[in-house]
C-alpha positions as CSV (number, residue, x, y, z in Angstrom):
1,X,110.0,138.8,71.9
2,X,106.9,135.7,71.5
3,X,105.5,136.4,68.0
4,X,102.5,138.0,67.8
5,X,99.4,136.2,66.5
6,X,98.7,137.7,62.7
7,X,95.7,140.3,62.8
8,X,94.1,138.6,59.2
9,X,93.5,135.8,61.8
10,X,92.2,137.8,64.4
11,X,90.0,139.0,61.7
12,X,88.8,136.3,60.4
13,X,87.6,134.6,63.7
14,X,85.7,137.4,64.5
15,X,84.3,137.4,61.2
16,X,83.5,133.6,61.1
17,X,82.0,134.4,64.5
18,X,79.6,137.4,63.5
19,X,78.6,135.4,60.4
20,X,77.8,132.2,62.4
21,X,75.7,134.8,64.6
22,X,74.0,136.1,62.2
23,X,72.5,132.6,60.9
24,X,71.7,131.8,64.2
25,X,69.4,134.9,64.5
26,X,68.3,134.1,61.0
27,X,67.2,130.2,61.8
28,X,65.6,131.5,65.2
29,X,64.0,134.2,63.6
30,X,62.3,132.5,61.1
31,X,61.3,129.7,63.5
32,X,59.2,132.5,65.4
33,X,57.5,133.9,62.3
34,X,56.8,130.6,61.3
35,X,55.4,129.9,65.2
36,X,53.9,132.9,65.4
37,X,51.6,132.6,62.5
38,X,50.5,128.9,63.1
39,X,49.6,129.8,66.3
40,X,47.5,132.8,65.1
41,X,45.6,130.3,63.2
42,X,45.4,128.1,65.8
43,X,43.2,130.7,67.8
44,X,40.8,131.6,65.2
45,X,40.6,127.9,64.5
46,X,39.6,126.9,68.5
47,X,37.4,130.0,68.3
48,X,35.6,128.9,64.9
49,X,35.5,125.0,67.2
50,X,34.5,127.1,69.7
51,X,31.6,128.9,68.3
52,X,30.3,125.7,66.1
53,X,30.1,123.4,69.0
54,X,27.9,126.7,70.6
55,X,25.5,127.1,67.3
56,X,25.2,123.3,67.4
57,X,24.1,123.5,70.9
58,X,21.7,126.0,70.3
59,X,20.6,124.5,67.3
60,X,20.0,121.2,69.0
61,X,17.7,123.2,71.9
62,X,15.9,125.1,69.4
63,X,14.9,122.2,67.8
64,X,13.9,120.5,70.7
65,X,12.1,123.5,71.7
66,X,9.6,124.6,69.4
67,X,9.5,121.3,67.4
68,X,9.5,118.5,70.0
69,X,12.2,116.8,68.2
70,X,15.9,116.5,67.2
71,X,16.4,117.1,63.6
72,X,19.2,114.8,62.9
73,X,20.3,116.1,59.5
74,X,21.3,119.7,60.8
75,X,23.3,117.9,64.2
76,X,25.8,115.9,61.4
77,X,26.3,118.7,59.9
78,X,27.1,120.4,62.5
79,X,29.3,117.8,63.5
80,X,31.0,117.3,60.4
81,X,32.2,120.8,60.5
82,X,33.7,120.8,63.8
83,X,35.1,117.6,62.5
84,X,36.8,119.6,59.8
85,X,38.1,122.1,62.0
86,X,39.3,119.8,64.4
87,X,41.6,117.8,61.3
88,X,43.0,121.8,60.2
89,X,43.7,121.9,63.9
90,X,45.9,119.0,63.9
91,X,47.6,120.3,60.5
92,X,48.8,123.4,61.8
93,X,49.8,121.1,65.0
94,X,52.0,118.7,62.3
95,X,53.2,122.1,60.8
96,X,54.5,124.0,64.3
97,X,56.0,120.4,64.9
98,X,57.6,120.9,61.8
99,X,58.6,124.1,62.2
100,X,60.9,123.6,65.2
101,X,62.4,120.4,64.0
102,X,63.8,122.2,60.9
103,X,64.9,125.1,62.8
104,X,67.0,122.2,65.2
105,X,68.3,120.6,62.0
106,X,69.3,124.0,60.5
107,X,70.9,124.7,64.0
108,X,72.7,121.4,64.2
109,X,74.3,121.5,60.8
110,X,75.3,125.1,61.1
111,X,77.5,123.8,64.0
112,X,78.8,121.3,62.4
113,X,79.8,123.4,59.4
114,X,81.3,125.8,62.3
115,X,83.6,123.3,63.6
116,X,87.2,124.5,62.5
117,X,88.9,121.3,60.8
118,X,92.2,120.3,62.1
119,X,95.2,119.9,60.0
120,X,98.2,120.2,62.4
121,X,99.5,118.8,65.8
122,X,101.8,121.4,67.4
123,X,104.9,120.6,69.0
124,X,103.1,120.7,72.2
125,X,100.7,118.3,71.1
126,X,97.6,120.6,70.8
127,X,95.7,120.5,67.9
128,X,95.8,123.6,65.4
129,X,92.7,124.5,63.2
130,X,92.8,125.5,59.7
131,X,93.6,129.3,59.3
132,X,95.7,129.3,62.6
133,X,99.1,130.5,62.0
134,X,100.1,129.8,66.0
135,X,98.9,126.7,69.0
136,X,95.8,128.0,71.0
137,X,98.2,126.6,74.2
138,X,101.4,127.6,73.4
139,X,101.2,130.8,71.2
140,X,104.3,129.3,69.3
141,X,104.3,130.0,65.5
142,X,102.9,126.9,63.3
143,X,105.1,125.8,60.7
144,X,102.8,123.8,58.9
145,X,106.0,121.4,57.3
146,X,107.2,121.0,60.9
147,X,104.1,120.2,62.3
148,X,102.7,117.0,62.1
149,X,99.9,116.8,59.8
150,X,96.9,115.1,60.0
């Protein structure tokens, strides 16, 4: 009768593989919290642009209006504003960038601490992972001193 694979191992895979699970929903998660709020500022920022470059405007007609003249002072102000605006905007631009580049980093070195090291060569050649007591191919028992180490 072929030996039967030892349940703690069983158990341990599937918990390795719950846990990894659960910090992949963890690192996405965050990532859209983190999106969603930039972007929420984002909006009101483009509607604040939005609404300055529209008092500007009238600003501009009413003083060409009912004064025969462009009053330069209250246009660069104006403008300066939206300029401000316009340099949060790119911020929170920077910051979503930001955002999703730590959530890949996060994601690449949570697979990289998920790869199972390997610390034997079965008889059959195939490569056993720590915490394997039998070959993924062959299903034969490990016996570590047997097996070739690496």
């Amino acid at each position: 009768m072929a030996d039967i694979p030892d349940t703690r191992d069983l158990y341990g895979r599937l918990k390795s593989g719950v846990n990894k699970g659960l910090r992949i929903v963890n690192i996405r998660s965050k990532e859209a919290y983190g999106t969603i709020l930039i972007k929420n500022r984002l909006r009101s920022l483009k509607k604040k642009r939005r609404d300055s470059a529209l008092d500007m405007g009238n600003t501009v007609y009413r003083s060409y209006k009912y004064k025969g003249e462009l009053n330069q002072d209250s246009i660069m102000v104006k403008c300066a504003e939206i300029d401000n605006i316009e340099r949060e905007m790119d911020k929170c631009e920077e910051e979503l960038r930001l955002v999703h580049l730590n959530a890949q980093k996060a994601l690449g070195s949570l697979k990289a601490l998920a790869k199972p090291a390997v610390i034997a060569i079965c008889e059959c050649g195939a490569e056993v992972t720590r915490g394997s007591n039998f070959c993924p191919v062959c299903s034969k028992k490990v016996d570590y001193p047997k097996a070739v180490k690496r």
